[in-house]
C-alpha positions as YAML, in Angstrom:
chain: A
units: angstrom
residues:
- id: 1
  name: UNK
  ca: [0.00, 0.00, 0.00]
- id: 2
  name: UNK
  ca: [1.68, 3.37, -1.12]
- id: 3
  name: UNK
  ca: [0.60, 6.01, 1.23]
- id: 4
  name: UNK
  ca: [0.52, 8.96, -0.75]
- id: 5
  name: UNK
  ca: [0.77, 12.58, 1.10]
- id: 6
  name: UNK
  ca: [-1.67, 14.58, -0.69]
- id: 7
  name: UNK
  ca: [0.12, 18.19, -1.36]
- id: 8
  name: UNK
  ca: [2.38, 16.61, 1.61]
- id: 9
  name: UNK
  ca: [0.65, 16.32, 4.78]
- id: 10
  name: UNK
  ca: [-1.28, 19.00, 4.05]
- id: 11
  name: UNK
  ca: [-4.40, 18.66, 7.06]
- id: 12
  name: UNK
  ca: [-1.44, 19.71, 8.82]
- id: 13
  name: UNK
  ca: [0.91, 21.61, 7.05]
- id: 14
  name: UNK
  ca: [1.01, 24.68, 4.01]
- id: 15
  name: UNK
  ca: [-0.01, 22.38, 1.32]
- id: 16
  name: UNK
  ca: [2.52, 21.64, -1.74]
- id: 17
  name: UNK
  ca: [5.29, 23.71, 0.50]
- id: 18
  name: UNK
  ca: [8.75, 22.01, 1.68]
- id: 19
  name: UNK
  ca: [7.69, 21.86, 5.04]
- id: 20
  name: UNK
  ca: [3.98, 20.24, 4.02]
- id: 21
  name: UNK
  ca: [6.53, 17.10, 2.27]
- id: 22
  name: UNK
  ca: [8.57, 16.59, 5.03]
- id: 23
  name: UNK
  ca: [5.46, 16.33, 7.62]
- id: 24
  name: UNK
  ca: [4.16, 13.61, 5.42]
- id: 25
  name: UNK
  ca: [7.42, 11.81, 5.86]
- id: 26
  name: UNK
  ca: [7.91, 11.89, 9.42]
- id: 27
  name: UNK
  ca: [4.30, 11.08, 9.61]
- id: 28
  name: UNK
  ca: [5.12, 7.71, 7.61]
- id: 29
  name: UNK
  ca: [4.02, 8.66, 4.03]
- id: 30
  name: UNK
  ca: [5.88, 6.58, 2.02]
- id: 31
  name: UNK
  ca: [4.70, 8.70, -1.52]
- id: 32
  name: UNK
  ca: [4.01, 12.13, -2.16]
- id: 33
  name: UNK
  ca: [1.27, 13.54, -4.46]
- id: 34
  name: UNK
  ca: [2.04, 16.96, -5.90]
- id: 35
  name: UNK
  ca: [0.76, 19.53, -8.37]
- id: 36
  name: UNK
  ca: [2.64, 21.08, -11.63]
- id: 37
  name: UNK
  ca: [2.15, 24.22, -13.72]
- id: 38
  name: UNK
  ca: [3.85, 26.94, -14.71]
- id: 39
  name: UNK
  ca: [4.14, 30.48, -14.10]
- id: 40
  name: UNK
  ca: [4.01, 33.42, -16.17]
- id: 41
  name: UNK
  ca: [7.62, 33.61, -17.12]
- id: 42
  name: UNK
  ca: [7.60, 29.74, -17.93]
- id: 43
  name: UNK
  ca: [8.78, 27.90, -14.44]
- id: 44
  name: UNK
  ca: [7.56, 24.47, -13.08]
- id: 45
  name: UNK
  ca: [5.68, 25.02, -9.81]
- id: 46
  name: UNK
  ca: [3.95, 22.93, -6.94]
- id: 47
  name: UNK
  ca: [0.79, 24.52, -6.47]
- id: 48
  name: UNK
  ca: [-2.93, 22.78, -7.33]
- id: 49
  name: UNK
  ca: [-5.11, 26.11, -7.55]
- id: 50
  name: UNK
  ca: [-6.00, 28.25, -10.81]
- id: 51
  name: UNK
  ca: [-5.88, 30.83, -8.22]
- id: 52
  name: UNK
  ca: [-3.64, 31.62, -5.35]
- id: 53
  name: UNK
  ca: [-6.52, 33.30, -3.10]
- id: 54
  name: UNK
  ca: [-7.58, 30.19, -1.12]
- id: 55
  name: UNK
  ca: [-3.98, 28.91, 0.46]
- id: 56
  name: UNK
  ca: [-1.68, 32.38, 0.29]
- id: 57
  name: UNK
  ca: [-1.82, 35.93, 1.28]
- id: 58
  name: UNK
  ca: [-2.26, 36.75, -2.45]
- id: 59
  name: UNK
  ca: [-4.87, 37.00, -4.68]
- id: 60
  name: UNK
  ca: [-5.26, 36.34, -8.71]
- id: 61
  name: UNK
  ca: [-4.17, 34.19, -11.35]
- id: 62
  name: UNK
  ca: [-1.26, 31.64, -10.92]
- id: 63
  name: UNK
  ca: [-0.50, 32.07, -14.60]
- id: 64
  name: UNK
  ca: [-0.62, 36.01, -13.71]
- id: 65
  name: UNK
  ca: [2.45, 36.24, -11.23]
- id: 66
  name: UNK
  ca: [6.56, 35.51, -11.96]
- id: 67
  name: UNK
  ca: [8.54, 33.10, -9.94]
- id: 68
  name: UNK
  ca: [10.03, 36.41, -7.97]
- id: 69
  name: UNK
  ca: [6.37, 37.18, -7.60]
- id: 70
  name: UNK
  ca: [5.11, 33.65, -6.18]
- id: 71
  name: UNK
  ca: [7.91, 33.38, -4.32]
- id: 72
  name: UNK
  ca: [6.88, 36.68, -1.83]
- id: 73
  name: UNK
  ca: [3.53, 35.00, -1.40]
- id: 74
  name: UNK
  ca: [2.69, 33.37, 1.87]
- id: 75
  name: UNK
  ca: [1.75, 29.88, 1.70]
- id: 76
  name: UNK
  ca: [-0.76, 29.33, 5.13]
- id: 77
  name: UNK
  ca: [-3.09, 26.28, 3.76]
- id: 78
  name: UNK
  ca: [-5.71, 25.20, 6.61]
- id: 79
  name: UNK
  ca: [-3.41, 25.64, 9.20]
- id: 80
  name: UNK
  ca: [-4.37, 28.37, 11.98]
- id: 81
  name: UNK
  ca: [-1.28, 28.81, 13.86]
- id: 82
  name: UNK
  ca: [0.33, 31.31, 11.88]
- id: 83
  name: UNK
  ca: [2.51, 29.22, 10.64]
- id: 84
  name: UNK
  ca: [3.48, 30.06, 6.47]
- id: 85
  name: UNK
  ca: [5.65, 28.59, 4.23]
- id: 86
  name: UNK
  ca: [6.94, 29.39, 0.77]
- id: 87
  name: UNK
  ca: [6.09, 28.20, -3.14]
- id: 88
  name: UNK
  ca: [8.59, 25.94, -4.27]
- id: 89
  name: UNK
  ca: [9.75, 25.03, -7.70]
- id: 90
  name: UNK
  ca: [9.77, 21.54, -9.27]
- id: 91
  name: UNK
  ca: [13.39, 21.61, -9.21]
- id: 92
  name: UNK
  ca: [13.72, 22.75, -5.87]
- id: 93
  name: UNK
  ca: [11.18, 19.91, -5.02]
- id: 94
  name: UNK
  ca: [13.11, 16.95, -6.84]
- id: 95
  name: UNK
  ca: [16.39, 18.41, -5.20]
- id: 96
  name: UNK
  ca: [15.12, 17.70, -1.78]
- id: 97
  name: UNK
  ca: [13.07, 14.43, -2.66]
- id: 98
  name: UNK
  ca: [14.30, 12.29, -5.03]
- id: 99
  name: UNK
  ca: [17.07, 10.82, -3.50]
- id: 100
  name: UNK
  ca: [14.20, 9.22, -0.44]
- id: 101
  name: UNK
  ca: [13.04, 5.74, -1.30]
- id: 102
  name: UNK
  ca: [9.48, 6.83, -1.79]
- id: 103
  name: UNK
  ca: [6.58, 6.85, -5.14]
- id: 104
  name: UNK
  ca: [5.85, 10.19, -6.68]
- id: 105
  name: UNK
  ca: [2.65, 11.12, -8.08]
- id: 106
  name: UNK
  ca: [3.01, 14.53, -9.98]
- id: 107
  name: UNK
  ca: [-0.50, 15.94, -11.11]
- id: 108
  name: UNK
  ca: [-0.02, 17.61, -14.33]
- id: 109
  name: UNK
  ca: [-2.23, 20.95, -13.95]
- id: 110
  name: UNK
  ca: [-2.15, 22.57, -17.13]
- id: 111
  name: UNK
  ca: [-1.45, 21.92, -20.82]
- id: 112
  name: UNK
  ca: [1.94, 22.31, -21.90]
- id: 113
  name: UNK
  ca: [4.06, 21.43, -18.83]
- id: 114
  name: UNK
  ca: [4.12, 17.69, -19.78]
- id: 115
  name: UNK
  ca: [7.54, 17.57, -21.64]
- id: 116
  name: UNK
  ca: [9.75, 19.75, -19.52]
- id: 117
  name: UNK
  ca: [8.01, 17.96, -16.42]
- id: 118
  name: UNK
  ca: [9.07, 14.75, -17.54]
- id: 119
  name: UNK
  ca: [12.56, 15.79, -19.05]
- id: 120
  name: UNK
  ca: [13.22, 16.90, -15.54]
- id: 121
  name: UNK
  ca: [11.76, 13.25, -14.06]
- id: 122
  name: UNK
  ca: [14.27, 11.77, -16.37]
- id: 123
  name: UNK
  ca: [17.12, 14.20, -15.17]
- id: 124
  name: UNK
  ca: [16.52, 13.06, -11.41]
- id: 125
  name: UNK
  ca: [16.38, 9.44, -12.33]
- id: 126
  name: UNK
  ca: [13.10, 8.90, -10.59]
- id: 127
  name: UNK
  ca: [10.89, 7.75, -13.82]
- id: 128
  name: UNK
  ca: [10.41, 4.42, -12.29]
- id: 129
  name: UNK
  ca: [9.40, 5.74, -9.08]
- id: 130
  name: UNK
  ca: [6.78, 8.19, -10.53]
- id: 131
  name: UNK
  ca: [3.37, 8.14, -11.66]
- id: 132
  name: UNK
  ca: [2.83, 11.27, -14.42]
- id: 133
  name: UNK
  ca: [-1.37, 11.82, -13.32]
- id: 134
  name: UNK
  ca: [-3.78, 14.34, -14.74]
- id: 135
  name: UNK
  ca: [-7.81, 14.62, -15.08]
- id: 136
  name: UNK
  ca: [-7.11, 15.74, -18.68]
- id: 137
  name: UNK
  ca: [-6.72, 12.22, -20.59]
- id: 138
  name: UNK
  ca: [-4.87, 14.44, -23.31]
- id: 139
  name: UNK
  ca: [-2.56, 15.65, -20.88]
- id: 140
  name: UNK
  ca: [-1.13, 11.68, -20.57]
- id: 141
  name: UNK
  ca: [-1.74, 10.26, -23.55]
- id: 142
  name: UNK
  ca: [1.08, 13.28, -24.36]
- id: 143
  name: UNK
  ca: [3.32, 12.29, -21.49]
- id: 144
  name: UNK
  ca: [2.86, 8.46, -23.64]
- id: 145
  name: UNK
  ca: [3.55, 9.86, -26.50]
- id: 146
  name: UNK
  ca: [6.99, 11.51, -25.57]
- id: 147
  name: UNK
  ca: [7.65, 8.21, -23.79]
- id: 148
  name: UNK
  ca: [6.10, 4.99, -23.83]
- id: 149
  name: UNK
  ca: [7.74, 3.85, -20.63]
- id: 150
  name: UNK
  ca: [6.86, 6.29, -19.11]
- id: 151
  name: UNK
  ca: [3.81, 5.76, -15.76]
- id: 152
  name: UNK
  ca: [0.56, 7.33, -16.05]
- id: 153
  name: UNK
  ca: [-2.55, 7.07, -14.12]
- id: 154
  name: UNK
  ca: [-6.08, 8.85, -14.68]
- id: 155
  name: UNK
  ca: [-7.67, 11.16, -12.03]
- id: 156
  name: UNK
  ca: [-11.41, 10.71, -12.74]
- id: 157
  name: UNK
  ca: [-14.92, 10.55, -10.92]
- id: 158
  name: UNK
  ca: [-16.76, 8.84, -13.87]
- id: 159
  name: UNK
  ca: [-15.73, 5.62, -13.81]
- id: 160
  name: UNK
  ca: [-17.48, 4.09, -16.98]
- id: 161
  name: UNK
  ca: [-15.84, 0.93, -19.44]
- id: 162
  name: UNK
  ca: [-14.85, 3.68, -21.79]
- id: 163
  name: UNK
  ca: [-12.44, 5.65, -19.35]
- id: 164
  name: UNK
  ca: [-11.03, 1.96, -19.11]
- id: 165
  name: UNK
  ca: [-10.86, 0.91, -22.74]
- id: 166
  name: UNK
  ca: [-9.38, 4.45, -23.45]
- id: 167
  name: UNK
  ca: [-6.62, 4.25, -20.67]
- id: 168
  name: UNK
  ca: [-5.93, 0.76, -21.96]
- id: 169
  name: UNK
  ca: [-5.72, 2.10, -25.68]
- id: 170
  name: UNK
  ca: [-3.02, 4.41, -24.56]
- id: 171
  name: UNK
  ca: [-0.82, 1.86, -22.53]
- id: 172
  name: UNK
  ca: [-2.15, 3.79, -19.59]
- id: 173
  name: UNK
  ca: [-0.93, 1.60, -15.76]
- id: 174
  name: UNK
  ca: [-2.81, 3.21, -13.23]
- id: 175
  name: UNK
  ca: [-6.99, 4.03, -12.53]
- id: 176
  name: UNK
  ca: [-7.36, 6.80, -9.99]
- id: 177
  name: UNK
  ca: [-11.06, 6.78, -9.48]
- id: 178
  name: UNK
  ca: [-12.96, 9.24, -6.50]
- id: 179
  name: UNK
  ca: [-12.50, 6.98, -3.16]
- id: 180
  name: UNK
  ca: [-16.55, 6.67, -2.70]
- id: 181
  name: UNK
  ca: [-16.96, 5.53, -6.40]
- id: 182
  name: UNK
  ca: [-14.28, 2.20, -5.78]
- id: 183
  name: UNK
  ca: [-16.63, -1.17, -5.22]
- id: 184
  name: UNK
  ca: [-15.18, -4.59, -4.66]
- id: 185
  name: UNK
  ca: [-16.83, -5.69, -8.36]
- id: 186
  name: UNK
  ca: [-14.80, -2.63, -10.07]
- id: 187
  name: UNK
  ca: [-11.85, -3.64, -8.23]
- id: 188
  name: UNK
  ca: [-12.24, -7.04, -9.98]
- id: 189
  name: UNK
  ca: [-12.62, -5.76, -13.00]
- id: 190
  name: UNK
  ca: [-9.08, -3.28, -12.95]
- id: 191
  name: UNK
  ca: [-7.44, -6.24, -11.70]
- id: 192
  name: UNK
  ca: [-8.37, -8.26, -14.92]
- id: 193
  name: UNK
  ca: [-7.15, -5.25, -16.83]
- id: 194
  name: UNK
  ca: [-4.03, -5.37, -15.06]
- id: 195
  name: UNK
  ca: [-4.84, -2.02, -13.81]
- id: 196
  name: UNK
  ca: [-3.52, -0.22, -10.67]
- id: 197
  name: UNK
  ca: [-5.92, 1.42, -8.75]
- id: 198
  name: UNK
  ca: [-5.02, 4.46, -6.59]
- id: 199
  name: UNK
  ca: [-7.80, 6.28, -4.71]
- id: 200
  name: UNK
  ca: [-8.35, 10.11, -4.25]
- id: 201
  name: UNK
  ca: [-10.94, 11.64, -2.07]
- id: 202
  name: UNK
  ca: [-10.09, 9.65, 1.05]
- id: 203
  name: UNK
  ca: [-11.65, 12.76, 3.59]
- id: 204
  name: UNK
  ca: [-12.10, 11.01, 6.52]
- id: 205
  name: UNK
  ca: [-10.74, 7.45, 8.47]
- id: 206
  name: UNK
  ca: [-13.99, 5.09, 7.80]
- id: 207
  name: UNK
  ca: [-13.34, 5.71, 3.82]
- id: 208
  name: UNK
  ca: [-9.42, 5.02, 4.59]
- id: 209
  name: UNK
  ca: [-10.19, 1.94, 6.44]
- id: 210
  name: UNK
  ca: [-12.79, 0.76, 3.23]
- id: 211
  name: UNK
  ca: [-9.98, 1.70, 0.75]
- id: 212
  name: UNK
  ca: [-7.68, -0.99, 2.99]
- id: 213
  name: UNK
  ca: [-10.02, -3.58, 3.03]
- id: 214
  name: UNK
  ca: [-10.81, -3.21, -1.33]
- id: 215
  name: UNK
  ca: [-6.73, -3.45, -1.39]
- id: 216
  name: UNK
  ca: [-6.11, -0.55, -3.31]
- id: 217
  name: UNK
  ca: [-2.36, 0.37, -4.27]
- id: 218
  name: UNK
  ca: [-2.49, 3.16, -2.78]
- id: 219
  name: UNK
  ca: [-4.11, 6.84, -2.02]
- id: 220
  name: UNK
  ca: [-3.57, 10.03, -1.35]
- id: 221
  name: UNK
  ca: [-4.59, 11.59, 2.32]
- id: 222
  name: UNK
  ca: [-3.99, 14.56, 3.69]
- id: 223
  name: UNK
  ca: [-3.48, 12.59, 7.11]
- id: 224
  name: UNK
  ca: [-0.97, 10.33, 6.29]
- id: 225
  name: UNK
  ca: [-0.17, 9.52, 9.90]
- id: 226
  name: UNK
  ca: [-3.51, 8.18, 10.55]
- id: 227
  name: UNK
  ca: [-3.20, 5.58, 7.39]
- id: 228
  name: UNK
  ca: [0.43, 4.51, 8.49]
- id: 229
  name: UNK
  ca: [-0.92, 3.88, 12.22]
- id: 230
  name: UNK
  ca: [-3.73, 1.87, 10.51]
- id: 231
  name: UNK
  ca: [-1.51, -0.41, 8.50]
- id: 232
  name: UNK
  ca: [0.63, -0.98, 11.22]
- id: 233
  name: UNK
  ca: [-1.84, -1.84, 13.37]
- id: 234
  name: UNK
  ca: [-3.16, -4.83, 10.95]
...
């Protein structure tokens, strides 16, 4: 079971900051599930928003602001201590990271980013270790297309035999279907497609627990201390 920490452990922490990633290690995440796009002078970024107005102290268009810009911002999340942290770069993100023995999922946000995203998965020598995801089906059929071996996985709520046949068509590896959606007869049915299944939407510890018990590969939580005490308590 891959424990994902969703924007790092982010119930807890500045989401898709430094400081959100490292939380959802020492908390026993054993992945981490992040966000790219790109700003307006053309650099990777961790951030899941169109908008920076509902996790920093700034307000407009991600697209809108520079790096320099971004980087002034305030990143506060949930959290109601006071606490802030910073944006951080894609770089600055696979400096820090890629060296742990962990999975990455890395949600592609917006058209355009996938080949300089996944030149820079190459560079780090992390492509087995990652899963390229995106609710956009063109958005990894591209990441395919640039390289067949590379992972991809498709964020959707609609699960239907078409989203399967189409991720199949595409040499797609991985279904990432809404937690509430996942029954035991459409786990059977990924599994004879040789699918993986990864779960997103996992809000609360009774949904966790039903996620264990279908055997899932894994999911993203924003709590991933309270999945890794779960497992370990099995």
């Amino acid at each position: 079971m891959i424990n994902f920490a969703h924007r790092g452990a982010s119930e807890y922490a500045p989401e898709n900051t430094l400081s959100s990633f490292y939380l959802g290690l020492l908390q026993g995440a054993n992945g981490i599930e992040t966000d790219v796009q790109r700003t307006k002078d053309g650099v990777l970024v961790l951030f899941h928003d169109d908008t920076v107005d509902r996790v920093t102290d700034g307000s407009g268009k991600l697209c809108d602001f520079t790096l320099e810009e971004l980087k002034k911002l305030k990143v506060y999340g949930n959290n109601t201590t006071g606490f802030y942290d910073r944006i951080v770069t894609l770089r600055e993100f696979l400096e820090k990271f890629s060296n742990y023995d962990i999975t990455f999922a890395i949600e592609l946000k917006g058209a355009g980013v996938e080949e300089e995203t996944l030149s820079m998965i190459e560079e780090f020598g992390i492509m087995e270790k990652t899963t390229f995801t995106s609710f956009k089906f063109d958005y990894i059929k591209k990441i395919k297309e640039l390289n067949k071996n590379a992972r991809v996985g498709w964020l959707t709520d609609d699960i239907t035999d078409d989203a399967v046949e189409r991720l199949k068509e595409i040499g797609g590896e991985e279904m990432c279907p809404k937690a509430e959606t996942v029954t035991n007869d459409l786990m059977k049915k990924w599994r004879s497609e040789s699918l993986g299944v990864r779960a997103w939407g996992v809000s609360d510890v009774s949904l966790m627990k039903k996620m264990c018990d279908l055997k899932v590969d894994g999911m993203t939580v924003n709590f991933p201390d309270r999945l890794f005490q779960y497992i370990n308590s099995l």
